[in-house]
N, C-alpha and C positions, 0 to 999 in steps of 0.2 A: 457459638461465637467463633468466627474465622481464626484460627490463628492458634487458640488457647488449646493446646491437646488435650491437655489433663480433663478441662472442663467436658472435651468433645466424649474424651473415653468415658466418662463420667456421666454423661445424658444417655448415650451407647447402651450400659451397663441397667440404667434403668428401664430401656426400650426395652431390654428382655424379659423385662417383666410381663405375666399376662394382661392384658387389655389395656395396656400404660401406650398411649402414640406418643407423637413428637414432643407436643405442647405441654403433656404431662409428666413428659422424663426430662425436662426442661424447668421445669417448674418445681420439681423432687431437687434437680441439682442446687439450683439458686439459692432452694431450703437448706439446702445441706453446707454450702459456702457461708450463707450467712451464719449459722452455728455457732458459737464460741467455742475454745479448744475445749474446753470443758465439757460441752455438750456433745461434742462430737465423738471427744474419745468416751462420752457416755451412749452415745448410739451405735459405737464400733463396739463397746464388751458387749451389749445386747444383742447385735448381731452372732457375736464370735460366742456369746454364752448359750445359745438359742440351738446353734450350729453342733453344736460339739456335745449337747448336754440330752437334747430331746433325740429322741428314736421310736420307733413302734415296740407296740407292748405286745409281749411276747403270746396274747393269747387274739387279740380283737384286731391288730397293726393297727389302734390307733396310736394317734399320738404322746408320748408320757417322757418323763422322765427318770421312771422306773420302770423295774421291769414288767410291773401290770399298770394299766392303767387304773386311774380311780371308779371306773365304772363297774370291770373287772373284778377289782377288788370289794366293790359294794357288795356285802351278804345279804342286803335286802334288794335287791333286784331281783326279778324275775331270770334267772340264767336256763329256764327252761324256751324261751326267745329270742330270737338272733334276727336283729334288723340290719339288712346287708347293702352297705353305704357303697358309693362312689369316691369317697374322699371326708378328709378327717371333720371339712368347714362342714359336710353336712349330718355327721354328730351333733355339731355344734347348734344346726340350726332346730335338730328334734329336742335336744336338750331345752331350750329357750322356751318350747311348751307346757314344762312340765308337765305330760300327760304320760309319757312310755315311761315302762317301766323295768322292760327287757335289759336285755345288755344288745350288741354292737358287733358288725365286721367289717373294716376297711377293706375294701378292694385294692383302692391306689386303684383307680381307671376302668378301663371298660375296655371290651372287646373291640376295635377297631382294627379290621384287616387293609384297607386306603392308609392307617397310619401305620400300619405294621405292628401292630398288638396283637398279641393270640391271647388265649386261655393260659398261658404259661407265662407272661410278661405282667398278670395282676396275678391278687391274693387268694384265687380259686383252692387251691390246693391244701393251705392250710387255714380254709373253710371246711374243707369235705372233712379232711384231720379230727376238727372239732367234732365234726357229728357222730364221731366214732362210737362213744359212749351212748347209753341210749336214753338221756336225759333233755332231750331237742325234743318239743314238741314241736314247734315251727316257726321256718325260717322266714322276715318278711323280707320281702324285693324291694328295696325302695332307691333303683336305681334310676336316672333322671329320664324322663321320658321325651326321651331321642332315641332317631334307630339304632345309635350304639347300645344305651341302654337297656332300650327292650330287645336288644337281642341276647345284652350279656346274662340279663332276667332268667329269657327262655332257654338261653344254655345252661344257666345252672338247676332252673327247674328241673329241665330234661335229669341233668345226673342225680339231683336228690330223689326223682321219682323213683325207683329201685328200693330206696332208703324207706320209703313209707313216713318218710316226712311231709306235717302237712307245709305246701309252701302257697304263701299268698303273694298278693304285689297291691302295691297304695292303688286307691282309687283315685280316678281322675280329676278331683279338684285340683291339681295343680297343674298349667297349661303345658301343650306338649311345646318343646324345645325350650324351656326355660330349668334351669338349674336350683335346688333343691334350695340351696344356702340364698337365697331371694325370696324363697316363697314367706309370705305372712304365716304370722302363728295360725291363725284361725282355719286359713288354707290346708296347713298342714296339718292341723288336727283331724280338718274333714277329711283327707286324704285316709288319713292311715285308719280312724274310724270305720273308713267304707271299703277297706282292702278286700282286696276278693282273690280268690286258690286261684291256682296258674292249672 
């Protein structure tokens, strides 16, 4: 709306969110005006509690608010598997299956040299860390199958093979360029069911 700054910075601020356009960060603000102060300074501490409170876990960089996460911390997982994510949502979306029973590595991203990402700006390193020990039987790929991902797959294949770790990657049921946290349960169970060595 012409005129109104506050509102303008305010639809602005939601643009930068991923995959939010106009209509949608327009439609966020409205939501948020109409609020009562009540609600709003109850969606201002969630924000600021969220912010301040969660960090990566000190062994998997997912998300927690401890220093390990609860997956981490499960003794009954399997921690001889290491399912190596693109991002925490798609934790989220294996979890929903209840079928794995591994534990988890966050990357935070993928190799992309067009955006300027190398092997040094994601969580390669204290991947390789982990496998120090000789308790990794194998790690799966299950990074989203786009050429960032299958490349950042094939690069870390490349460095585990040295390791004599066995490393796999999900099978193709789930379609190339679509992102993992989409895929259906059932999708994804075929997926990682039919994973095949890199």
């Amino acid at each position: 709306m012409a005129g109104i700054l506050s509102l303008e910075k305010l639809i602005e601020e939601f643009r930068k969110m991923p995959s939010v356009g106009l209509k949608s960060a327009e439609r966020m603000a409205y939501y948020v005006l109409g609020l009562t102060d009540e609600e709003s300074k109850s969606l201002l501490d969630a924000i600021s509690d969220a912010h301040s409170k969660i960090h990566m876990c000190e062994t998997c960089c997912n998300l927690t608010e401890n220093d390990k996460c609860s997956i981490c911390e499960n003794a009954k997982r399997d921690h001889s598997v290491i399912c190596v994510v693109e991002d925490p949502r798609d934790v989220t979306a294996f979890e929903r299956m209840h079928e794995y029973k591994g534990v988890y590595h966050v990357l935070h991203g993928v190799i992309s040299p067009m955006n300027g990402v190398g092997p040094d700006n994601i969580k390669i390193r204290e991947l390789i860390s982990r496998l120090s020990d000789d308790s990794i039987e194998e790690v799966i790929m299950a990074t989203n199958p786009t050429a960032e991902g299958e490349a950042t797959a094939m690069y870390i294949a490349r460095l585990l093979k040295p390791m004599g770790i066995k490393v796999s990657r999900l099978a193709y049921g789930i379609p190339v360029g679509s992102d993992l946290e989409y895929a259906d349960e059932v999708t994804l169970s075929r997926a990682l069911s039919g994973r095949s060595l890199i």
